[in-house]
C-alpha positions in Angstrom: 13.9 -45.8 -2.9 11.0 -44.2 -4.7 11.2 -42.3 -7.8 9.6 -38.8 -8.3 6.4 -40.5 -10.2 5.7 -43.5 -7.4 5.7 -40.7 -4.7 3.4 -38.3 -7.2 1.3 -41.7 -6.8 1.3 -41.9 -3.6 0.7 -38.5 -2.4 -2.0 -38.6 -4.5 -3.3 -41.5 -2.7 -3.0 -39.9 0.4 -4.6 -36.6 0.0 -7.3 -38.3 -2.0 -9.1 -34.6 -3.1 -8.3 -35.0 -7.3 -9.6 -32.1 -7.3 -7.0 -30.2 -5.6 -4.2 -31.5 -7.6 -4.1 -29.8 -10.6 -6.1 -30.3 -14.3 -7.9 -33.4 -14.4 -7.0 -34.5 -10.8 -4.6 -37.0 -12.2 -1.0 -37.8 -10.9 1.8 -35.7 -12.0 5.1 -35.2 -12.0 5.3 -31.5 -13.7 2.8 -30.2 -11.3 1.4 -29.1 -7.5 2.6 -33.2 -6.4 6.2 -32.4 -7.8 6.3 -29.3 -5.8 5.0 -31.2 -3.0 7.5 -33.7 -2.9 10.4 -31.3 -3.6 9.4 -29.1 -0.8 8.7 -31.9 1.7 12.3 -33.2 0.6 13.8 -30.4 1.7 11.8 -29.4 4.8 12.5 -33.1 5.9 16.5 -32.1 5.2 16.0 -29.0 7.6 14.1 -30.5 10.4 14.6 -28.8 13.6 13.2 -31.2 17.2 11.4 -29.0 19.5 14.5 -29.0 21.8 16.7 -27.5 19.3 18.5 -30.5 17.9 18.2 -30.8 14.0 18.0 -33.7 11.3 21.6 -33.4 9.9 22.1 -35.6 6.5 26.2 -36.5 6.2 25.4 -37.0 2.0 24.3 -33.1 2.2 27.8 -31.9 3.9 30.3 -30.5 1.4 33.7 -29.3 1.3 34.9 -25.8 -0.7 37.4 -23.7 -0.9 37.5 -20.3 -2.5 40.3 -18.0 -2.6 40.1 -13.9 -1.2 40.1 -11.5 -4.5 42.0 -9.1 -4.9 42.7 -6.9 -8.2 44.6 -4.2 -9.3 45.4 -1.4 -11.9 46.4 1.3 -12.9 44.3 5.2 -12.7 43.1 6.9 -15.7 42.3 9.6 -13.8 41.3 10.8 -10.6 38.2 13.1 -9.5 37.1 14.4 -6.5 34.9 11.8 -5.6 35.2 9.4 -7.8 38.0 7.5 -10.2 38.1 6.0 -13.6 40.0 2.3 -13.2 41.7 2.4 -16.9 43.1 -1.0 -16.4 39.4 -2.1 -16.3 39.1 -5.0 -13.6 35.3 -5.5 -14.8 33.0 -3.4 -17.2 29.5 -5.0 -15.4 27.7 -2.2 -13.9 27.4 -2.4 -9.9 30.0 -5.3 -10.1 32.6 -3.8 -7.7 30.0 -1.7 -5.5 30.6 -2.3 -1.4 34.6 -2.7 -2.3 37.4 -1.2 -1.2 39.7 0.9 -3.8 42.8 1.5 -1.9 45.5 3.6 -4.1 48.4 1.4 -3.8 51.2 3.9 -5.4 51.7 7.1 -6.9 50.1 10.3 -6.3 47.4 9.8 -3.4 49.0 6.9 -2.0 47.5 4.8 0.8 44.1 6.3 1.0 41.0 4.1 0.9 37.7 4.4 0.0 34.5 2.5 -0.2 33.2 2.1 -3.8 29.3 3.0 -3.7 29.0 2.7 -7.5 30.6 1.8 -10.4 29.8 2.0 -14.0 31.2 3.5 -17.0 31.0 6.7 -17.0 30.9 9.0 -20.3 30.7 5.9 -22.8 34.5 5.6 -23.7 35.8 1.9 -23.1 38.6 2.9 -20.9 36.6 4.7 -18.3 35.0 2.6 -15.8 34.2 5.1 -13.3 34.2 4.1 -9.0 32.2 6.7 -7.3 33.3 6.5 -3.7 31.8 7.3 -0.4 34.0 9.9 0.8 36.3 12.8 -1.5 39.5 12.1 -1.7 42.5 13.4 0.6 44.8 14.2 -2.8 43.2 13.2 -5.8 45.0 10.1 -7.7 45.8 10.8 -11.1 47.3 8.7 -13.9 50.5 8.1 -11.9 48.9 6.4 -9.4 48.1 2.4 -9.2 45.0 0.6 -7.2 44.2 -2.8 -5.7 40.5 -3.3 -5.4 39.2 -6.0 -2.7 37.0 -6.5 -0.1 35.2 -8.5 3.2 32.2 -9.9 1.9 32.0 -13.1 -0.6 28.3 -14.3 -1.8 27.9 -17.8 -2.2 25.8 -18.4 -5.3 25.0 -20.7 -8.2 26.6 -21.7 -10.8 25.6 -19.4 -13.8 26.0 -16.2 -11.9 27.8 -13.9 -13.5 29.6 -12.4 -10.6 30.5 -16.3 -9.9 34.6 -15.3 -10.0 34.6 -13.2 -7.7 32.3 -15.2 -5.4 31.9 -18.5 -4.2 30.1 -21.4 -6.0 27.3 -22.9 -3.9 24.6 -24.2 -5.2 21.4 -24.7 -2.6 23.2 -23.6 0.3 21.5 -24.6 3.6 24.4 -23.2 6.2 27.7 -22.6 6.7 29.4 -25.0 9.5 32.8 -23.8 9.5 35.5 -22.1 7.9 39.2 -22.0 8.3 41.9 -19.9 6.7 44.5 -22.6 4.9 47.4 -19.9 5.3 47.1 -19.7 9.3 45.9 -23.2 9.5 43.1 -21.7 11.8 39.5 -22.0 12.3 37.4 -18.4 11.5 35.2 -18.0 14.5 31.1 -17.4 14.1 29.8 -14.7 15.0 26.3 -14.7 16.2 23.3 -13.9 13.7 22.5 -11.2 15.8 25.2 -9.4 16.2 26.8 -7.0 13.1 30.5 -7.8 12.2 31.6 -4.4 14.1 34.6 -2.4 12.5 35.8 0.3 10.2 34.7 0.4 7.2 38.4 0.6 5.4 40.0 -1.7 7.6 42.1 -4.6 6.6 43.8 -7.6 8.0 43.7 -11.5 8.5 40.1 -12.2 9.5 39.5 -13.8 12.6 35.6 -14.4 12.4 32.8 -14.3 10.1 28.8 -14.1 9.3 26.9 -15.7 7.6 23.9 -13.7 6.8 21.5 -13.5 3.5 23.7 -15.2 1.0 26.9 -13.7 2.1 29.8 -14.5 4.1 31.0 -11.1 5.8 34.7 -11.2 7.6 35.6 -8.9 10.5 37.7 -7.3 7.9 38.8 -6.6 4.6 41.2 -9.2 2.5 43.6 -7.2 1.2 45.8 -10.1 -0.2 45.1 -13.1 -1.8 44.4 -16.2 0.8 42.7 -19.8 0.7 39.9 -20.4 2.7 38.0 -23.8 2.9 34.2 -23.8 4.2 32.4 -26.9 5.3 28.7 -26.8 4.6 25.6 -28.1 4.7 23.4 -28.2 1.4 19.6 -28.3 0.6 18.7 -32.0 -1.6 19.0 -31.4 -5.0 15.2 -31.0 -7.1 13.7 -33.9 -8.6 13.0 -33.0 -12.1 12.0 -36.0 -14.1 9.4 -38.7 -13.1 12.6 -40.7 -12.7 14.6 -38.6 -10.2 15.2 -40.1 -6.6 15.2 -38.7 -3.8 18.8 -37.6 -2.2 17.6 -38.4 1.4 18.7 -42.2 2.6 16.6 -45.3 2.0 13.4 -45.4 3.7 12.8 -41.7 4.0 11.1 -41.5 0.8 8.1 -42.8 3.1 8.8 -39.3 5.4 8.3 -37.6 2.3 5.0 -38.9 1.4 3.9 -38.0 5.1 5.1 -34.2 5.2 3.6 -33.6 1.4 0.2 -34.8 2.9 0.5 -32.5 6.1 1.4 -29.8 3.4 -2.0 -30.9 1.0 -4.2 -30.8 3.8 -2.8 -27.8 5.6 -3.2 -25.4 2.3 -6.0 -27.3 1.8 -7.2 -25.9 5.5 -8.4 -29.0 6.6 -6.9 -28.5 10.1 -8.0 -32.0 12.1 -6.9 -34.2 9.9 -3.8 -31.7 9.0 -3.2 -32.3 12.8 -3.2 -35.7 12.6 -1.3 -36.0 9.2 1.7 -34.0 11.1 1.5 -36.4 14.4 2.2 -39.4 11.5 5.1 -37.5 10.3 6.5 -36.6 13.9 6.0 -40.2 14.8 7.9 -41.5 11.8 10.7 -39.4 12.1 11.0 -40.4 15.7 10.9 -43.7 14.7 14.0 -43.6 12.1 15.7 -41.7 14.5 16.0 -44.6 16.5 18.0 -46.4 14.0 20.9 -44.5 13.9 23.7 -43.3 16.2 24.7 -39.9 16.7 28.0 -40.0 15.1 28.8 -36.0 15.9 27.4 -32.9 16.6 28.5 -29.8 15.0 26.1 -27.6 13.5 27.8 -23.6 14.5 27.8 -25.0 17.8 23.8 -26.3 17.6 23.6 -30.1 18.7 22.6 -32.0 15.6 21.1 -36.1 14.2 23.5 -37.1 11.8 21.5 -39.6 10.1 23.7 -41.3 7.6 
């Protein structure tokens, strides 16, 4: 397999226009060839046939699990349309926005509200104020305890800082399934098309999900703590230095080369021999098709090519 400078090498071999490739014309691995290659790596991971069936890469499945959040406190004080969560859960402005604040005791007890900001409010410590989307019934007051929660979970990187109450994926290409460890059962998906449809304060076990933007969105709202585990399906990691490899299996480094000289010549709008740079890469990815068996197909119910 190839490392991120031999392919540089190659691709600039292939376009053969130096001056398209950056200062100089020369090879490099911190430039337009490096993006090349890392874009081409990835577009190669996500390759979809013209029937529908995709390119599916068993070293770019993963397994996490991630546990429903739910937090709770106690009121400083309640308002009309808002209240001030004393027993601060988080102090990060817009961090609990799109939750649920149900009052779990005391005065006001039972109702729920969507939160539709959340901040501090007059500059004390104590008083991180929840504005919510609809007054209250009987406004809490320093009696009262909450439990904040909610139906949506963002899968994001690492560093985030909202990363505890999320879920950690870095380079996420899809969701293929989720199942709820408590029920021992598999979430349904619901189509991309279709909103989750319920009420906006409801809660329960969820039976299905979305997977839309970054987010994961449940029919309902979690109100209790509960382990889920997601299989997914990843994007290759970057090559960064002239000595990265690429993640895809042995031989495909030569597919890479091929779709970063269909990308050179395409932005380079040079459309026959783009045409005929693409017909290469179509061919060649027939070809290595034909050396592996379909070993399953599951993809959120798409047929897939696991290529392993």
């Amino acid at each position: 397999m190839m490392n991120l400078s031999q392919l540089c090498m190659h691709i600039y071999e292939a376009l053969g226009e130096p001056e398209d490739l950056g200062a100089g014309g020369m090879p490099s691995t911190s430039g337009r060839l490096k993006d090349f290659a890392n874009m081409a790596q990835v577009r190669l991971a996500n390759w979809k046939f013209p029937n529908g069936r995709l390119l599916r890469f068993p070293m770019l499945y993963g397994v996490a699990m991630f546990r429903s959040v739910v937090k709770t406190g106690t009121v400083g004080a309640g308002y009309t349309n808002s209240l001030s969560l004393s027993s601060a859960v988080g102090n990060t402005l817009g961090q609990y926005n799109d939750w649920i604040v149900e009052i779990s005791a005391g005065t006001g007890s039972g109702q729920k509200r969507v939160i539709t900001s959340y901040g501090i409010a007059s500059g004390t410590a104590y008083e991180y104020r929840a504005h919510i989307h609809s007054a209250w019934d009987t406004n809490p007051t320093d009696t009262s305890t909450y439990k904040v929660y909610k139906r949506f979970y963002k899968c994001l990187r690492t560093w985030d800082s909202f990363l505890s109450e999320n879920i950690s994926l870095n380079d996420l290409s899809d969701i293929m399934k989720i199942e709820d460890l408590a029920d021992e059962a598999e979430l349904d998906n619901d189509d991309r098309t279709i909103a989750v449809t319920s009420y906006l304060t409801d809660t329960g076990t969820p039976s299905s999900y979305l997977y839309f933007g970054n987010r994961i969105i449940f029919n309902t709202n979690v109100d209790s703590n509960r382990w889920f585990r997601i299989e997914y399906y990843r994007n290759p990691t970057e090559m960064s230095s002239a000595s990265s490899k690429p993640e895809l299996p042995e031989g495909w480094d030569q597919g890479i080369i091929l779709y970063a000289r269909w990308l050179g010549l395409a932005r380079n709008q040079e459309a026959q021999m783009a045409y005929a740079a693409k017909k290469d890469l179509e061919d060649f990815i027939q070809g290595m098709r034909g050396f592996y068996e379909m070993r399953y197909e599951r993809v959120r119910g798409r047929a897939t090519v696991d290529l392993g």
